[in-house]
C-alpha positions as CSV (number, residue, x, y, z in Angstrom):
1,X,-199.5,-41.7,126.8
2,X,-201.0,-44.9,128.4
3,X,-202.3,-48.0,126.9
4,X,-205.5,-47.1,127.7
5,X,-204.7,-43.8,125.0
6,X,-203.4,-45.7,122.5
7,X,-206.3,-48.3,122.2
8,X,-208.4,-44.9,122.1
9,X,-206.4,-44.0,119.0
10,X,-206.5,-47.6,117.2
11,X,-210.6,-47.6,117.6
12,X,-210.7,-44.4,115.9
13,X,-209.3,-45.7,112.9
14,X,-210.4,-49.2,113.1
15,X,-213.7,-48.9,115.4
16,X,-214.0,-52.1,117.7
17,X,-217.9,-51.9,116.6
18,X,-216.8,-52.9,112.9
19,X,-215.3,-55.9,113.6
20,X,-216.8,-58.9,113.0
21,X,-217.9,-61.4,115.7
22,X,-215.2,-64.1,115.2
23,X,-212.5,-61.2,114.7
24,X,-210.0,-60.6,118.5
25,X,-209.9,-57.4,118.9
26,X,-208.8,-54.9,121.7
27,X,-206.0,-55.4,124.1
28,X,-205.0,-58.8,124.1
29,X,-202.1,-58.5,126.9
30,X,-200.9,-56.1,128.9
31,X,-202.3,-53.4,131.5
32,X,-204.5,-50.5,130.3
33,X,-202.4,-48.1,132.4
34,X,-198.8,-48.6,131.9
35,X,-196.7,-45.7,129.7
36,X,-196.2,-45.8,126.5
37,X,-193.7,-44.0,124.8
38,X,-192.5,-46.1,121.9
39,X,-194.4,-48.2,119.2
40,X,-194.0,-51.0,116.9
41,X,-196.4,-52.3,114.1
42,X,-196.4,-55.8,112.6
43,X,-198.6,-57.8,110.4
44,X,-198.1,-60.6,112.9
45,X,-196.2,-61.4,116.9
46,X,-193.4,-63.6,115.7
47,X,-190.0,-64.0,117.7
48,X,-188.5,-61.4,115.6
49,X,-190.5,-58.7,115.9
50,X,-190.5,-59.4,119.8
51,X,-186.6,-58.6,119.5
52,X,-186.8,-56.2,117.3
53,X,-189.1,-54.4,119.9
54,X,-186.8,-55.1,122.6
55,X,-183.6,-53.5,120.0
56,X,-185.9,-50.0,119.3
57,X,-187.3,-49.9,123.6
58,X,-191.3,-50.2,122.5
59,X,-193.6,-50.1,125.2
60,X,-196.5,-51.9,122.9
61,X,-196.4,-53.8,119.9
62,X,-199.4,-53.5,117.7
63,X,-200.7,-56.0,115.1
64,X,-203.2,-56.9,112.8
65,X,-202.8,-60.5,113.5
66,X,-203.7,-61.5,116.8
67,X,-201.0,-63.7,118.7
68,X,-203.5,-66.6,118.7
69,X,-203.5,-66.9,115.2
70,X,-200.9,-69.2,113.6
71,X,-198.6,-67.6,111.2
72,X,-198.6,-68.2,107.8
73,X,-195.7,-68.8,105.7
């Protein structure tokens, strides 16, 4: 599967057209046509879940958050 295929997927469950204006949606970074074999889902991109997704070999890294959002404790 590509990137490209996997954002396919996500819109069908979440369509891009629902979000709201203010909401970051989409691919955020990386290359619509590099493989993907292997996925991990957060709530939020924090250092651990980078190395846990390095650990497991993920391709992508999906979240709900978007990176440009601070975390909250």
């Amino acid at each position: 599967m590509f990137v490209a295929q996997l954002v396919a997927l996500i819109d069908r469950l979440a369509p891009v057209h629902l979000a709201e204006d203010w909401d970051n949606v989409g691919l955020i970074v990386g290359r619509h046509n590099r493989t993907v074999r292997r996925v991990l889902v957060a709530l939020e991109l924090r250092g651990d879940v980078l190395q846990e997704a390095r650990e497991r070999g993920c391709d992508a890294i999906v979240v709900h958050h978007p990176p440009i959002f601070p975390a909250v404790p």
